[in-house]
C-alpha positions as CSV (number, residue, x, y, z in Angstrom):
1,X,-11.1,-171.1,87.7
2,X,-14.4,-169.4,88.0
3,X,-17.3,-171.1,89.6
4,X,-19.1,-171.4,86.1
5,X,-15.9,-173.8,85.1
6,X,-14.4,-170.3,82.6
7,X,-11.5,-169.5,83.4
8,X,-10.9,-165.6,82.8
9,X,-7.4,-163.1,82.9
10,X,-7.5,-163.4,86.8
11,X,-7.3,-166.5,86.8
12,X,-4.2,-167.2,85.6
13,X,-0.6,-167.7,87.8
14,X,0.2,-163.8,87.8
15,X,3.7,-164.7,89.3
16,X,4.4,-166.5,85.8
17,X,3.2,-164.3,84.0
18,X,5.0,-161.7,85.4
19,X,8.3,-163.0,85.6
20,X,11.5,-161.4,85.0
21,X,9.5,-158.3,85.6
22,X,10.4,-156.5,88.9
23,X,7.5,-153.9,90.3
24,X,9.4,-152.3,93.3
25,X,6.8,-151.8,96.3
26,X,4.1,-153.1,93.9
27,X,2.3,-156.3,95.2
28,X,0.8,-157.9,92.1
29,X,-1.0,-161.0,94.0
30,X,-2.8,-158.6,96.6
31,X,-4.1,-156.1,93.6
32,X,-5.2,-159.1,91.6
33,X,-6.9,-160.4,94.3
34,X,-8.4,-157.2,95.1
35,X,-10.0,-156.8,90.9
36,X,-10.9,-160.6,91.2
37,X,-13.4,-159.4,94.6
38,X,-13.9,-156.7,92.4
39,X,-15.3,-158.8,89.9
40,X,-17.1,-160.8,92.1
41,X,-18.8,-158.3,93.6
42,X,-20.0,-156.9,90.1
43,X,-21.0,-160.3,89.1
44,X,-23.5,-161.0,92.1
45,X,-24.6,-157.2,91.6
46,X,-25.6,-158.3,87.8
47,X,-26.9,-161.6,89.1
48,X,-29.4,-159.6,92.0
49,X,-30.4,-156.9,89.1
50,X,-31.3,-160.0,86.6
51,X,-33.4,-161.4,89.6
52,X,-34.9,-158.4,90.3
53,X,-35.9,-157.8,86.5
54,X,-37.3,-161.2,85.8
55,X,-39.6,-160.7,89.5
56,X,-40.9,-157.8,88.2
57,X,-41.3,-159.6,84.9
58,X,-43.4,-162.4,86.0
59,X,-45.4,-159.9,88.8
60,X,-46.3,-158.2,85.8
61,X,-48.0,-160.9,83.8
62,X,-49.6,-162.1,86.5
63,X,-51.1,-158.4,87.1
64,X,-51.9,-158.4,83.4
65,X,-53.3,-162.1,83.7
66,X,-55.9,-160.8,87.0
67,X,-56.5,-157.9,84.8
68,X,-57.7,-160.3,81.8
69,X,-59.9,-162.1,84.0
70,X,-61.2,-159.4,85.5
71,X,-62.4,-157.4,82.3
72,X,-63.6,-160.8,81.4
73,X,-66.1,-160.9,84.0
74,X,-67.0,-157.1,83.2
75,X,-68.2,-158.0,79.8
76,X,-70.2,-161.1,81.1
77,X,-71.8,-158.9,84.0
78,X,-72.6,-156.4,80.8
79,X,-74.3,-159.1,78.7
80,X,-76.8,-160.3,81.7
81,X,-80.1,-158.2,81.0
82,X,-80.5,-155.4,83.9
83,X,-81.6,-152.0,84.4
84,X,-79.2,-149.3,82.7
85,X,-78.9,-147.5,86.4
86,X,-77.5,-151.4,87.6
87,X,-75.1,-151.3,84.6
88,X,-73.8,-147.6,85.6
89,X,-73.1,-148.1,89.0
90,X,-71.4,-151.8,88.1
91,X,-69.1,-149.9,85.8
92,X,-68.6,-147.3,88.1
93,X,-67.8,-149.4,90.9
94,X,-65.5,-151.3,88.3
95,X,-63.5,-148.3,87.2
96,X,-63.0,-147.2,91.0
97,X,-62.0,-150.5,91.7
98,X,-59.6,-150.9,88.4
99,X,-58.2,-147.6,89.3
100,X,-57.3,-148.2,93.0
101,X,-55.7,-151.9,92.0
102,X,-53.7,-149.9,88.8
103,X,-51.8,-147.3,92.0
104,X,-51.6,-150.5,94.3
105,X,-50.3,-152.9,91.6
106,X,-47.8,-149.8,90.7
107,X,-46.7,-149.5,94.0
108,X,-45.9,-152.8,94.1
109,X,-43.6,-152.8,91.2
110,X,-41.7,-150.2,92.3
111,X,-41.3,-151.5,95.4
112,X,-39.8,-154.6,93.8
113,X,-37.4,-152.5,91.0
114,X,-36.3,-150.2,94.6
115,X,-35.2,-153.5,96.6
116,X,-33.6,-155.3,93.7
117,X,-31.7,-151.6,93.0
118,X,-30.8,-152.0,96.8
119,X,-29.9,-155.2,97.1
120,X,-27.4,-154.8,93.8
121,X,-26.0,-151.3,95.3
122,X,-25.3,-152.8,98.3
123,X,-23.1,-155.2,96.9
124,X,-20.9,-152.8,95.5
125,X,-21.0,-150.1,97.9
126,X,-19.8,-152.7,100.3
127,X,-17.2,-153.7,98.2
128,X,-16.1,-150.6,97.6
129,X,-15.8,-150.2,101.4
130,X,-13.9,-153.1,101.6
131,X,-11.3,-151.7,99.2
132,X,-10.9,-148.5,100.7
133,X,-10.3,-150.7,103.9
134,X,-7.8,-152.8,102.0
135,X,-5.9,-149.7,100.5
136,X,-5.4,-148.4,104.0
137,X,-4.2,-151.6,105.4
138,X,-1.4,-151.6,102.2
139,X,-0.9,-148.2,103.5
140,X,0.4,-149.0,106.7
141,X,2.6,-151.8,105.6
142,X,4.2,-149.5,103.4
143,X,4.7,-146.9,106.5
144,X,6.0,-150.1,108.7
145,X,8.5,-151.0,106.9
């Protein structure tokens, strides 16, 4: 059984379900055990991609939230009486400042889509290493013998 309490097609008893049938050289346990890490592997690849999406997700509203407050206080600093030069250089200061925060703030997003990417490919490129490793190891039992 699955940790989520499912039971799926690997989990069943693969020597009853096979019986009667005879796979010379074939071991049936050790290649369903190798598609259930398989699996397993995919599935926390899929689970670090979903985390990754929703950080980004919530990093994103609370860039658009700062952004909010922050055009917020533009438009109150607009409606205070000043000289037109003072209101200028605010808004120039504002845009300069909107502008460097936009390439930070997108910067830091791609930062976090590259290390969930990472963190999910790493899971399958090590399992993929793992099954090369377990391929030669069948490999050399089948020269042993």
């Amino acid at each position: 059984m699955t940790t989520n309490g499912k039971h799926t097609f690997l989990d069943m008893d693969v020597g009853k379900a096979f019986a009667g049938f005879s796979f010379p050289g074939l071991d049936i346990e050790s290649i369903v055990a190798a598609q259930r890490k398989n699996l397993e592997a995919l599935t926390q690849a899929n689970q670090l991609a979903v985390e990754g999406v929703q950080a980004v997700a919530r990093r994103q509203v609370e860039l658009a939230r700062q952004a909010v407050d922050e055009a917020s206080s533009l438009v109150r600093d607009w409606s205070q009486p000043g000289a037109p030069e003072e209101r200028i250089a605010k808004s120039a200061e504002f845009a300069k400042t909107a502008f460097e925060k936009g390439v930070a703030n997108a910067r830091e997003l791609a930062e976090l889509v590259t290390k969930a990417n990472t963190e999910a490919f790493n899971v399958i490129q090590k399992r993929v290493a793992e099954g090369f490793e377990e391929m030669r190891e069948f490999a050399k039992q089948k020269v042993a013998r």
